[in-house]
Chimera marker file (.cmm) of the C-alpha trace (Angstrom):
<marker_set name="trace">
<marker id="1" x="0.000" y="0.000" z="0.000" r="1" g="1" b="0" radius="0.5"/>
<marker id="2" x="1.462" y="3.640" z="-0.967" r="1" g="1" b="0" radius="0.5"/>
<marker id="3" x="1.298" y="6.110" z="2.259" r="1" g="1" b="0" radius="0.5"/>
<marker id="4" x="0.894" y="9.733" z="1.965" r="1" g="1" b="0" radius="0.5"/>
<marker id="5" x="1.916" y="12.288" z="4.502" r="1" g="1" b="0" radius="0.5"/>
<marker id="6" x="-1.450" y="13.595" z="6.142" r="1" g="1" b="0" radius="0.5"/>
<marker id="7" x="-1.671" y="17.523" z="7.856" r="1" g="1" b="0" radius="0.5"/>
<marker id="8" x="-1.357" y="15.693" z="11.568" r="1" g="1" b="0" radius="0.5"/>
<marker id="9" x="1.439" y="13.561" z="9.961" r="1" g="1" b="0" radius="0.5"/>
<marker id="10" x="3.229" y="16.561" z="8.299" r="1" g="1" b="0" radius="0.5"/>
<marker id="11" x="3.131" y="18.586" z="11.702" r="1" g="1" b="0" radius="0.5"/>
<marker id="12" x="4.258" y="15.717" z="13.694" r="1" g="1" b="0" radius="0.5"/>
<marker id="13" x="7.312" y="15.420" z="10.950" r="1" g="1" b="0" radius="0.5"/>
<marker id="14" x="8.369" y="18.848" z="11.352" r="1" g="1" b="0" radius="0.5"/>
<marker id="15" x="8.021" y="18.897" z="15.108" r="1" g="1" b="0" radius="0.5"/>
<marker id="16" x="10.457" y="16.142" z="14.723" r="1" g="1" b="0" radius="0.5"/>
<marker id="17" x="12.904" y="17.735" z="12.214" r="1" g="1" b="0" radius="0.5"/>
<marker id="18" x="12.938" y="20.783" z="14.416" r="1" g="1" b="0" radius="0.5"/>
<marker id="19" x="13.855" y="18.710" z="17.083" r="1" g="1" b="0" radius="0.5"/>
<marker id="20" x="16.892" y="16.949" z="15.639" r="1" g="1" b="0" radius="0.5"/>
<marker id="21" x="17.628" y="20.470" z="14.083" r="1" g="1" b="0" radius="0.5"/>
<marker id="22" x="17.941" y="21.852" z="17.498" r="1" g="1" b="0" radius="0.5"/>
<marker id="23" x="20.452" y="18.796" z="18.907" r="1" g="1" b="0" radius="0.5"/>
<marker id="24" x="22.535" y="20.025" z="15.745" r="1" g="1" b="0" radius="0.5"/>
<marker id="25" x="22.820" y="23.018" z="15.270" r="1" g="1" b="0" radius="0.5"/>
<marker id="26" x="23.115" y="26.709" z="17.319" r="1" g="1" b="0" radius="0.5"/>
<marker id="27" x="19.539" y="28.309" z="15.985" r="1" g="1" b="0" radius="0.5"/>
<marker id="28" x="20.437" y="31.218" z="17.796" r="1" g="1" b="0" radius="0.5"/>
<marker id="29" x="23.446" y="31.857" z="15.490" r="1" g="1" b="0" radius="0.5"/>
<marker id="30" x="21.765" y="31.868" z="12.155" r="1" g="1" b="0" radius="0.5"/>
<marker id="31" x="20.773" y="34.855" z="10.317" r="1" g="1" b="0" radius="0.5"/>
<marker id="32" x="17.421" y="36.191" z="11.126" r="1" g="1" b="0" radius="0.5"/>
<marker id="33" x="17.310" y="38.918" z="8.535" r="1" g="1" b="0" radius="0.5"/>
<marker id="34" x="18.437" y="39.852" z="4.611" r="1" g="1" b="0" radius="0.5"/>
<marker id="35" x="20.850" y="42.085" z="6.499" r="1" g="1" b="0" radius="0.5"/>
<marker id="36" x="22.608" y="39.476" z="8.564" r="1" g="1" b="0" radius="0.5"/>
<marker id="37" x="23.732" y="37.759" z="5.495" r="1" g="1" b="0" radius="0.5"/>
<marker id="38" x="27.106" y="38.097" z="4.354" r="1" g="1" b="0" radius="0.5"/>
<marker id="39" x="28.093" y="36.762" z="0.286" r="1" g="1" b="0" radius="0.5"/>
<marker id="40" x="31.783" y="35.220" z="0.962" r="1" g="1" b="0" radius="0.5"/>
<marker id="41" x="30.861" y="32.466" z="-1.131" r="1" g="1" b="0" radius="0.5"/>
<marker id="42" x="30.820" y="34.300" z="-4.417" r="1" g="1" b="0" radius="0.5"/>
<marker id="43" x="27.146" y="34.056" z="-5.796" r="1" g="1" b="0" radius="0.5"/>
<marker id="44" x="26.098" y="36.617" z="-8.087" r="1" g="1" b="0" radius="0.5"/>
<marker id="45" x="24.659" y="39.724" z="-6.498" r="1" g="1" b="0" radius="0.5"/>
<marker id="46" x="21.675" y="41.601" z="-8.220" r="1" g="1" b="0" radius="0.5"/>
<marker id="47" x="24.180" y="44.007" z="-10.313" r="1" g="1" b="0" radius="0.5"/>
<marker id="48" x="26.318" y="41.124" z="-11.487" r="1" g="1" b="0" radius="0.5"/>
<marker id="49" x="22.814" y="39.029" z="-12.899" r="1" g="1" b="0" radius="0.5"/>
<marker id="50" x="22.775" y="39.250" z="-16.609" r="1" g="1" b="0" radius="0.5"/>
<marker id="51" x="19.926" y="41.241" z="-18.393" r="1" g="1" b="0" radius="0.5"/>
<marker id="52" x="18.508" y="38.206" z="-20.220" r="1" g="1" b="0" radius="0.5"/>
<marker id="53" x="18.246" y="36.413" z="-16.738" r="1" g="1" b="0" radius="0.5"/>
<marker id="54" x="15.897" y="39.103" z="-15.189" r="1" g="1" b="0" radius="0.5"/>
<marker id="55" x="14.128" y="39.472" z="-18.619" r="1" g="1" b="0" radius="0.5"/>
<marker id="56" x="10.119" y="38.676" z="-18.548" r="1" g="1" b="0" radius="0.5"/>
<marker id="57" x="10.781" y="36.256" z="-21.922" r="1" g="1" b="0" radius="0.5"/>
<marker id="58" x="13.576" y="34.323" z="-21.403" r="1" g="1" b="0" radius="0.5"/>
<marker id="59" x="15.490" y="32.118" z="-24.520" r="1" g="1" b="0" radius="0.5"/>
<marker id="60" x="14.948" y="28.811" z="-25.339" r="1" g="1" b="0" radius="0.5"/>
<marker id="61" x="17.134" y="26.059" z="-25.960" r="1" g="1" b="0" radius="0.5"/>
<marker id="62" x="16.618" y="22.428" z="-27.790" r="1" g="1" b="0" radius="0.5"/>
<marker id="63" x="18.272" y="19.096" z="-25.253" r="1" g="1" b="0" radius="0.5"/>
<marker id="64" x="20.922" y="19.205" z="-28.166" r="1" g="1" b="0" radius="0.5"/>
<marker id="65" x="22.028" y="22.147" z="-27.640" r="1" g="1" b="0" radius="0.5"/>
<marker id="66" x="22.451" y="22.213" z="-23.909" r="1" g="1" b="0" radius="0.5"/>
<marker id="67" x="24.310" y="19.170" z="-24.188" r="1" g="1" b="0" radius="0.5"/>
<marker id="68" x="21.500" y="17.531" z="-22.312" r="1" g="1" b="0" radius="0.5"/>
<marker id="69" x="21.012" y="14.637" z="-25.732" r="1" g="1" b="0" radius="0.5"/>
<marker id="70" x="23.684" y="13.896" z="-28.350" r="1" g="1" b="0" radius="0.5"/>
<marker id="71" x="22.617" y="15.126" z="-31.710" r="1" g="1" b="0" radius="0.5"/>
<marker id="72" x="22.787" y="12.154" z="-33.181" r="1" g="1" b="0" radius="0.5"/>
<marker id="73" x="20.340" y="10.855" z="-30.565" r="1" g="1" b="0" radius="0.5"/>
<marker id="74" x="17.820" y="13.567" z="-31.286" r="1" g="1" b="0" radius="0.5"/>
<marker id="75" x="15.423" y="11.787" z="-33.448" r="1" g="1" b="0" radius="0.5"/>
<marker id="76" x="15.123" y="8.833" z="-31.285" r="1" g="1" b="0" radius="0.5"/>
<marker id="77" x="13.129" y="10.762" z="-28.581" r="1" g="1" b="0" radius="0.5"/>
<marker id="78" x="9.272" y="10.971" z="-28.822" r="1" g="1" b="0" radius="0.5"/>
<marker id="79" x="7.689" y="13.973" z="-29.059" r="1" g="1" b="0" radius="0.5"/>
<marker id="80" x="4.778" y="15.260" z="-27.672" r="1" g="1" b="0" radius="0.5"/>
<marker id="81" x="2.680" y="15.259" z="-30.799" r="1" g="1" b="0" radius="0.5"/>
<marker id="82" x="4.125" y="11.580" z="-31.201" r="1" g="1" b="0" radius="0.5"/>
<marker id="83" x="1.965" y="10.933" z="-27.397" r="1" g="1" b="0" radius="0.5"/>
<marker id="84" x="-0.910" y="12.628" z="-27.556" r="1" g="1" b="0" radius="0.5"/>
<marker id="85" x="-2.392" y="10.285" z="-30.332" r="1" g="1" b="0" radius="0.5"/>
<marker id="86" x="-1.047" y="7.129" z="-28.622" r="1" g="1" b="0" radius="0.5"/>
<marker id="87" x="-4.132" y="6.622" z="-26.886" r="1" g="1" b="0" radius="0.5"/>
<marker id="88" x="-7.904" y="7.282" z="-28.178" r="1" g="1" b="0" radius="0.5"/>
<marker id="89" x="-10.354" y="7.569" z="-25.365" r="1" g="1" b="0" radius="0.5"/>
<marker id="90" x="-13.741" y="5.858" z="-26.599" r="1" g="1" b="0" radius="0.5"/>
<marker id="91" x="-16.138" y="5.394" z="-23.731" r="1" g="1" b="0" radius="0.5"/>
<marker id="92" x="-17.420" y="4.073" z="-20.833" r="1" g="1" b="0" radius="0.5"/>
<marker id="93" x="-18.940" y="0.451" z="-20.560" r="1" g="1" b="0" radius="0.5"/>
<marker id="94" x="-20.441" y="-1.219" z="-17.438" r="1" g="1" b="0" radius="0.5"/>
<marker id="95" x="-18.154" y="-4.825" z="-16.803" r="1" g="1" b="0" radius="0.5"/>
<marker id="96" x="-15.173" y="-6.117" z="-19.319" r="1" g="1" b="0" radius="0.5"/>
<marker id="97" x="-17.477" y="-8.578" z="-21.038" r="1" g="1" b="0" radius="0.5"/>
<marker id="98" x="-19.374" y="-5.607" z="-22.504" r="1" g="1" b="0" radius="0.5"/>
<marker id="99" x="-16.188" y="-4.451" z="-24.326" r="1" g="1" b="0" radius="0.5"/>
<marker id="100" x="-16.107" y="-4.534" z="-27.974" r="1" g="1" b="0" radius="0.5"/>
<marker id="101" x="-15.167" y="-7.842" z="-29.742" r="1" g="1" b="0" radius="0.5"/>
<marker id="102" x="-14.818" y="-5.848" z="-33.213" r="1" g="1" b="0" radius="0.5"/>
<marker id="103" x="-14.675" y="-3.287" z="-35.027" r="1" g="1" b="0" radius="0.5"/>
<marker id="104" x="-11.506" y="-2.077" z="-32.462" r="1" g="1" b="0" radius="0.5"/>
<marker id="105" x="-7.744" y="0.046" z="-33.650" r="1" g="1" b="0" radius="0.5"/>
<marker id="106" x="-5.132" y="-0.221" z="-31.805" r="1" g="1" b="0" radius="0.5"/>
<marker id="107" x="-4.916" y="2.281" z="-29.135" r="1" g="1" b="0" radius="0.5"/>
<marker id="108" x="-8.445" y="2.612" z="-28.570" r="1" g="1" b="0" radius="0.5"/>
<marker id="109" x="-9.460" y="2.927" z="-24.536" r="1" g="1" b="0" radius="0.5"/>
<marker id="110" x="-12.293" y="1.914" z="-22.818" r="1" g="1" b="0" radius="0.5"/>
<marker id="111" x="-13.159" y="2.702" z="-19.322" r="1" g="1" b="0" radius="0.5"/>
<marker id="112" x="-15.090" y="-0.279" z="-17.599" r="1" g="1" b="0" radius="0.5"/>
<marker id="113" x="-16.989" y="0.858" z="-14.899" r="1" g="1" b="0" radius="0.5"/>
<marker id="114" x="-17.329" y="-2.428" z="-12.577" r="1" g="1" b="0" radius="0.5"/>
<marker id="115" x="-13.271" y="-2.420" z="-12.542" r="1" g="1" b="0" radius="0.5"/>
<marker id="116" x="-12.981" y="1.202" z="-12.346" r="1" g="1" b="0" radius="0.5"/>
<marker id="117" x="-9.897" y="0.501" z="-14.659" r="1" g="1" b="0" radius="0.5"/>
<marker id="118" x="-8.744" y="1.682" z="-18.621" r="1" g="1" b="0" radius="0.5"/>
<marker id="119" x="-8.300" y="-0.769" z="-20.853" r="1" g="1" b="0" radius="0.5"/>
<marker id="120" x="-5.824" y="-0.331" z="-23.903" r="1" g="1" b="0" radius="0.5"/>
<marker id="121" x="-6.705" y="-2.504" z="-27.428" r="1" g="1" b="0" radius="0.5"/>
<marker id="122" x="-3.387" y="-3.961" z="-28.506" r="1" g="1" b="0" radius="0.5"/>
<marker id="123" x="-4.493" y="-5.195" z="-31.855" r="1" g="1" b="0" radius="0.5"/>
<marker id="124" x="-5.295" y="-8.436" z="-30.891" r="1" g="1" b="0" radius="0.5"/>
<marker id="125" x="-6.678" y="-8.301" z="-27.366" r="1" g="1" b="0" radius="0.5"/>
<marker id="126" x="-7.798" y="-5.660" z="-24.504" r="1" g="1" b="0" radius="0.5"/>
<marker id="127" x="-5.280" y="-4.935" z="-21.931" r="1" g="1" b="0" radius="0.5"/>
<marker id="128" x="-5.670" y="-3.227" z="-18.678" r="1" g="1" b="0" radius="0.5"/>
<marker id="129" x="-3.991" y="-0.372" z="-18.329" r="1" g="1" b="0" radius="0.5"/>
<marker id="130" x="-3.330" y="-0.009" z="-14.586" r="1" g="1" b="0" radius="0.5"/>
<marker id="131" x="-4.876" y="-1.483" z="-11.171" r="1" g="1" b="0" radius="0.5"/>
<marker id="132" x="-6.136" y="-0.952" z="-8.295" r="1" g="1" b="0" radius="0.5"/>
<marker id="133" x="-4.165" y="0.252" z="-5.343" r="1" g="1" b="0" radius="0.5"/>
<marker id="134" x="-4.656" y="1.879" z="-1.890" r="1" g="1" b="0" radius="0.5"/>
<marker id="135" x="-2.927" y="5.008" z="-0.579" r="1" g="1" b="0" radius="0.5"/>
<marker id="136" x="-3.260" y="5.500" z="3.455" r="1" g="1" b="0" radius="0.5"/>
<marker id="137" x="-1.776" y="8.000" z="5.749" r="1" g="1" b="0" radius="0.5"/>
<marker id="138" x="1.769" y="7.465" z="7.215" r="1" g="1" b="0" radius="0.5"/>
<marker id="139" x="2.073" y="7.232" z="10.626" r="1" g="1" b="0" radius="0.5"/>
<marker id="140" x="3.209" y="8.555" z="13.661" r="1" g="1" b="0" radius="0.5"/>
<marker id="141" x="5.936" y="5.809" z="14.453" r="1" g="1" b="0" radius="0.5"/>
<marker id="142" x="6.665" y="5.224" z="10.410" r="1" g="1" b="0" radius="0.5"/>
<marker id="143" x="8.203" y="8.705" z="10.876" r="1" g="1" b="0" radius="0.5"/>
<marker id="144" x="10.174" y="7.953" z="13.473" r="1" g="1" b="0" radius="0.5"/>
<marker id="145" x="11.054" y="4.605" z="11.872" r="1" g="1" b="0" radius="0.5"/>
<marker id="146" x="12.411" y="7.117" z="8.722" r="1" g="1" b="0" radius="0.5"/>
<marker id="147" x="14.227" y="9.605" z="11.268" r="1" g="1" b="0" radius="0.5"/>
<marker id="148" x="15.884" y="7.257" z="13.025" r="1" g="1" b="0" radius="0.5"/>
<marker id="149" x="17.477" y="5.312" z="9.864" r="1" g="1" b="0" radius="0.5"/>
<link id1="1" id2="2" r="1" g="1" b="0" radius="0.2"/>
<link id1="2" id2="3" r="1" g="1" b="0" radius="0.2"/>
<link id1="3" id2="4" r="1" g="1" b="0" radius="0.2"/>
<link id1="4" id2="5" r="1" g="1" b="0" radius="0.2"/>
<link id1="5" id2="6" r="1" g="1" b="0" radius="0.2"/>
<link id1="6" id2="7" r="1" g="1" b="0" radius="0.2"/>
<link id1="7" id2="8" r="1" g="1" b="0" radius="0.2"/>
<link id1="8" id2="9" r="1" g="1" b="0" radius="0.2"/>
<link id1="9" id2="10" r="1" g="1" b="0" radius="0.2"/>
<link id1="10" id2="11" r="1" g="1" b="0" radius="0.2"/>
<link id1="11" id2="12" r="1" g="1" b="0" radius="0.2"/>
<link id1="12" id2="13" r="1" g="1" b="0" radius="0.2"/>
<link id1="13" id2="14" r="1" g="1" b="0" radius="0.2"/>
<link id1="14" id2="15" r="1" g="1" b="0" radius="0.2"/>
<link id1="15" id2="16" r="1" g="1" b="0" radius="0.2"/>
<link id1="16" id2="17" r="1" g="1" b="0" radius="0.2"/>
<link id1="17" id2="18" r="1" g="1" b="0" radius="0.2"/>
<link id1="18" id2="19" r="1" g="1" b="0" radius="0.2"/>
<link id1="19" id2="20" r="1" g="1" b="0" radius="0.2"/>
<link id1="20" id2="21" r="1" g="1" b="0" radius="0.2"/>
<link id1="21" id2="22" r="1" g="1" b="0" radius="0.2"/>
<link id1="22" id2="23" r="1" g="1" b="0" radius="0.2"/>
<link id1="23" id2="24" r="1" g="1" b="0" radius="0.2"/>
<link id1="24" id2="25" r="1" g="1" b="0" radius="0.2"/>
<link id1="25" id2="26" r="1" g="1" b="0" radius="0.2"/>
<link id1="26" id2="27" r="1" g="1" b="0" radius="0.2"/>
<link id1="27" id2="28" r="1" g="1" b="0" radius="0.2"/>
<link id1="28" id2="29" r="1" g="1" b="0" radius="0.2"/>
<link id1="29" id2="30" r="1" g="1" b="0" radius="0.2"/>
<link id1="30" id2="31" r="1" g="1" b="0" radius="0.2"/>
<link id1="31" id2="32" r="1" g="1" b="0" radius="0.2"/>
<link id1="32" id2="33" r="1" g="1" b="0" radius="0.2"/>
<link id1="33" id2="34" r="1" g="1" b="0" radius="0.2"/>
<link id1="34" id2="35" r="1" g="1" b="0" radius="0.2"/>
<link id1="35" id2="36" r="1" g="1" b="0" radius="0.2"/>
<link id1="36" id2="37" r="1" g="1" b="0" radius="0.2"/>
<link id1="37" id2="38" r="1" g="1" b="0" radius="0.2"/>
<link id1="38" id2="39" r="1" g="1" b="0" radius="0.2"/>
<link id1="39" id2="40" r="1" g="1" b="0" radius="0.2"/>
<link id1="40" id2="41" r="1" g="1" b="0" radius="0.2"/>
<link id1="41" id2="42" r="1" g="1" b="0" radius="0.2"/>
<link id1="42" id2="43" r="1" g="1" b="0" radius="0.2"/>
<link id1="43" id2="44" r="1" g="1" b="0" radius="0.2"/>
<link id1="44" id2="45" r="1" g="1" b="0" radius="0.2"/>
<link id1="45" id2="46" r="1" g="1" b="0" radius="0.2"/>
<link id1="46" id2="47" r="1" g="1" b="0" radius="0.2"/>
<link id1="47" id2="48" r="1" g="1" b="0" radius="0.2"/>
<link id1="48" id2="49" r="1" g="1" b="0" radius="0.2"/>
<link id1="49" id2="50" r="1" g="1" b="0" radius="0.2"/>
<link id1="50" id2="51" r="1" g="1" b="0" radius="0.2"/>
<link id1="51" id2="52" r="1" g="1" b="0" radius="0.2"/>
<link id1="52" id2="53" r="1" g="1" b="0" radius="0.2"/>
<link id1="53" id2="54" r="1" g="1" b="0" radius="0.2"/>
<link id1="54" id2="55" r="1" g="1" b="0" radius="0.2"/>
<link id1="55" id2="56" r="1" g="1" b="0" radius="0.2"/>
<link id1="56" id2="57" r="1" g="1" b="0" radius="0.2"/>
<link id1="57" id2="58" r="1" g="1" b="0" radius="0.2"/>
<link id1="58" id2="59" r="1" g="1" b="0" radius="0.2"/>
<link id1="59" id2="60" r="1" g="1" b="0" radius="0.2"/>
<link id1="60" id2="61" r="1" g="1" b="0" radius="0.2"/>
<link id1="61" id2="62" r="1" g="1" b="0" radius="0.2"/>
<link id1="62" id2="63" r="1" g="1" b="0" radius="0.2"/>
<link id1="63" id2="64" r="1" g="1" b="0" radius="0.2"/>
<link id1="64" id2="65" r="1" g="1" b="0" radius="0.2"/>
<link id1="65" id2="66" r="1" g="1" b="0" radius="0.2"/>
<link id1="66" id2="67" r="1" g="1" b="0" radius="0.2"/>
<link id1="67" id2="68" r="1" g="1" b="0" radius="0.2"/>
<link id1="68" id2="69" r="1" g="1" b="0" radius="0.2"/>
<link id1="69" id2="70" r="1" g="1" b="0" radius="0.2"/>
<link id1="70" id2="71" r="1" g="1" b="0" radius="0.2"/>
<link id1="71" id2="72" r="1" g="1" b="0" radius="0.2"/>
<link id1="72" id2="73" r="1" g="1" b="0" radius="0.2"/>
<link id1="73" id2="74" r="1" g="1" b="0" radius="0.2"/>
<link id1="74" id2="75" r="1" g="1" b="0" radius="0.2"/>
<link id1="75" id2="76" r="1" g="1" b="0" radius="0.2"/>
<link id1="76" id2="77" r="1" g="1" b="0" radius="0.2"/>
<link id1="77" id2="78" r="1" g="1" b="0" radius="0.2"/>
<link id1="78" id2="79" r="1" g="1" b="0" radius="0.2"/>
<link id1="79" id2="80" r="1" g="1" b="0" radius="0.2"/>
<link id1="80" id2="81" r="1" g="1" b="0" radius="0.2"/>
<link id1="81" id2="82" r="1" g="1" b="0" radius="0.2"/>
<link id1="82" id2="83" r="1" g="1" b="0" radius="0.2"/>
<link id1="83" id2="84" r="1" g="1" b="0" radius="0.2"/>
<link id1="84" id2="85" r="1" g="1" b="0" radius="0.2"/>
<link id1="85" id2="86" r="1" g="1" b="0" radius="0.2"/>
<link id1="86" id2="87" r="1" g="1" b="0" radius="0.2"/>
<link id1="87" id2="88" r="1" g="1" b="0" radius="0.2"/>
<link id1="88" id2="89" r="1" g="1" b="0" radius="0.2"/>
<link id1="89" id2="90" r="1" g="1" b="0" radius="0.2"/>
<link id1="90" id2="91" r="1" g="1" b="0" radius="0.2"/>
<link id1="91" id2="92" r="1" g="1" b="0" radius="0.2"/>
<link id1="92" id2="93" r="1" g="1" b="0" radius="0.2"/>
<link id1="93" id2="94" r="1" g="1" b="0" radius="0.2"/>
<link id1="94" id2="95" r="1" g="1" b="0" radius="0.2"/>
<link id1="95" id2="96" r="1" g="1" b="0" radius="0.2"/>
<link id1="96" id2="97" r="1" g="1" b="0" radius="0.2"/>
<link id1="97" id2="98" r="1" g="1" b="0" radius="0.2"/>
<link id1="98" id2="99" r="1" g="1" b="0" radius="0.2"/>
<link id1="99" id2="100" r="1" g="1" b="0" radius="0.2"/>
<link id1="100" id2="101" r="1" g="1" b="0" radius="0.2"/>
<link id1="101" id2="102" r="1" g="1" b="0" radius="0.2"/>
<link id1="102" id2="103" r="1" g="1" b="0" radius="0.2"/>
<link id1="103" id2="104" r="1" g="1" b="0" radius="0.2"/>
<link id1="104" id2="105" r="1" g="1" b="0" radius="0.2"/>
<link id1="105" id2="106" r="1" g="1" b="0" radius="0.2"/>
<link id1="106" id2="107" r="1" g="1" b="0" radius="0.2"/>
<link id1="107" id2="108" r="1" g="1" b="0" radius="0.2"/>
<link id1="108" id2="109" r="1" g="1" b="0" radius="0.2"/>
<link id1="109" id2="110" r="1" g="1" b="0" radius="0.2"/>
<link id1="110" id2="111" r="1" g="1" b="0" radius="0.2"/>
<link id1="111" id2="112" r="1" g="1" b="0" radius="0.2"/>
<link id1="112" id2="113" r="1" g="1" b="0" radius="0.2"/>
<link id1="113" id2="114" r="1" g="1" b="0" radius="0.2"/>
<link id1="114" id2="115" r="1" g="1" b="0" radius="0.2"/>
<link id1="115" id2="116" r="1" g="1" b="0" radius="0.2"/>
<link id1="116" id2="117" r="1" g="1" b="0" radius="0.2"/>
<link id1="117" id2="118" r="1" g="1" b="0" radius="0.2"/>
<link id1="118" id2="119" r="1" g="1" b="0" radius="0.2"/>
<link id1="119" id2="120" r="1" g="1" b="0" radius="0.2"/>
<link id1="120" id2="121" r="1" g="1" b="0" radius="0.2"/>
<link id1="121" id2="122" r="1" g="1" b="0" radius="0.2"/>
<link id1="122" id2="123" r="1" g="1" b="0" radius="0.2"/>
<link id1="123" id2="124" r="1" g="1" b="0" radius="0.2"/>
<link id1="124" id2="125" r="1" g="1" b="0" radius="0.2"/>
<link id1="125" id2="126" r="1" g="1" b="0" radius="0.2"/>
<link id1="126" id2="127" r="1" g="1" b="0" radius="0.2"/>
<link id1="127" id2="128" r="1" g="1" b="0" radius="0.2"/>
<link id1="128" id2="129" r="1" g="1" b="0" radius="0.2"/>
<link id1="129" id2="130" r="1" g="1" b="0" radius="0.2"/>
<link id1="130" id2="131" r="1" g="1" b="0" radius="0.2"/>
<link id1="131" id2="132" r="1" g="1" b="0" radius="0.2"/>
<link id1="132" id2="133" r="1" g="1" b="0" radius="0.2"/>
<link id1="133" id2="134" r="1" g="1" b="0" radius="0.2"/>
<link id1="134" id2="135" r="1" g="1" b="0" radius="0.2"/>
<link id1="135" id2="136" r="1" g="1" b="0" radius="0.2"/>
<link id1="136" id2="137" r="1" g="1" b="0" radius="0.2"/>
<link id1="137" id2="138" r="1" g="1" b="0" radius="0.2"/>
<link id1="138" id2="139" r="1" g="1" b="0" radius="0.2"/>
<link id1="139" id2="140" r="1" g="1" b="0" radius="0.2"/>
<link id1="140" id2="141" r="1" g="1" b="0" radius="0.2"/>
<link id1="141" id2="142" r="1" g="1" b="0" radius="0.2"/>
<link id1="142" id2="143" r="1" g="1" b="0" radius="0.2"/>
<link id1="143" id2="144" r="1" g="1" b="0" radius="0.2"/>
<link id1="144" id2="145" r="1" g="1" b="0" radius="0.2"/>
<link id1="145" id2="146" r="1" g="1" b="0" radius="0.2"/>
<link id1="146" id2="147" r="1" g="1" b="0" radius="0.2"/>
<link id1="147" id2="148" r="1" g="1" b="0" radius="0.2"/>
<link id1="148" id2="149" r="1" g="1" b="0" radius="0.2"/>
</marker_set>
């Protein structure tokens, strides 16, 4: 089962955090204001920030050219027009049984209502696309299980 981190759960954590914080660290010694700060670490400052950085419309790069892809790698990526017609959303129907033998193209979706579940037509068959699953709150002594490790 997949846990989430509820609003008690989330206060509890950072009552926690603050506490190992405290065991750490001197609070009482870190800056309190924009004024306290000192830059001896040599970050930019507001005169040194470029003009296109603090422009409204900033430029745009391709992965290729940000070194992020190899060119010759380019093409093998999908694109977001390549996605969007991946799947074609056809309808609702009430149990699997009452999805359609025929007349199907691959990609087609059904939802079926008695699974709660997407299926996907492969060409030859329907295929679910997904199941079921639970998501419950964390809890108290999970956290601590996590803070402790």
């Amino acid at each position: 089962m997949s846990k989430y981190l509820n609003e008690a759960g989330l206060a509890y954590y950072d009552g926690k955090q603050k506490e190992r914080l405290a065991q750490k660290a001197n609070l009482s010694a870190l800056p309190k204001k924009l004024s306290d700060l000192t830059n001896d670490t040599g970050f930019i400052t507001g005169e040194e920030i470029p003009a296109w950085a603090k422009a409204e419309t900033k430029p745009a790069y391709t992965a290729t050219e940000v070194g992020a892809i190899p060119a010759a790698d380019a093409d093998t990526f999908a694109k977001k027009s390549d996605l969007t017609s991946v799947y074609k959303y056809k309808g609702s129907v009430a149990t699997v049984a009452e999805l359609p033998a025929s007349g199907n193209t691959e990609g087609d979706v059904w939802n079926v209502e008695a699974t709660d579940m997407n299926y996907g037509w492969t060409g030859t068959a329907w295929d679910p696309l997904g199941q079921m699953f639970s998501v419950g709150s964390i809890t108290n002594a999970e956290i601590d299980t996590i803070l402790s490790a």
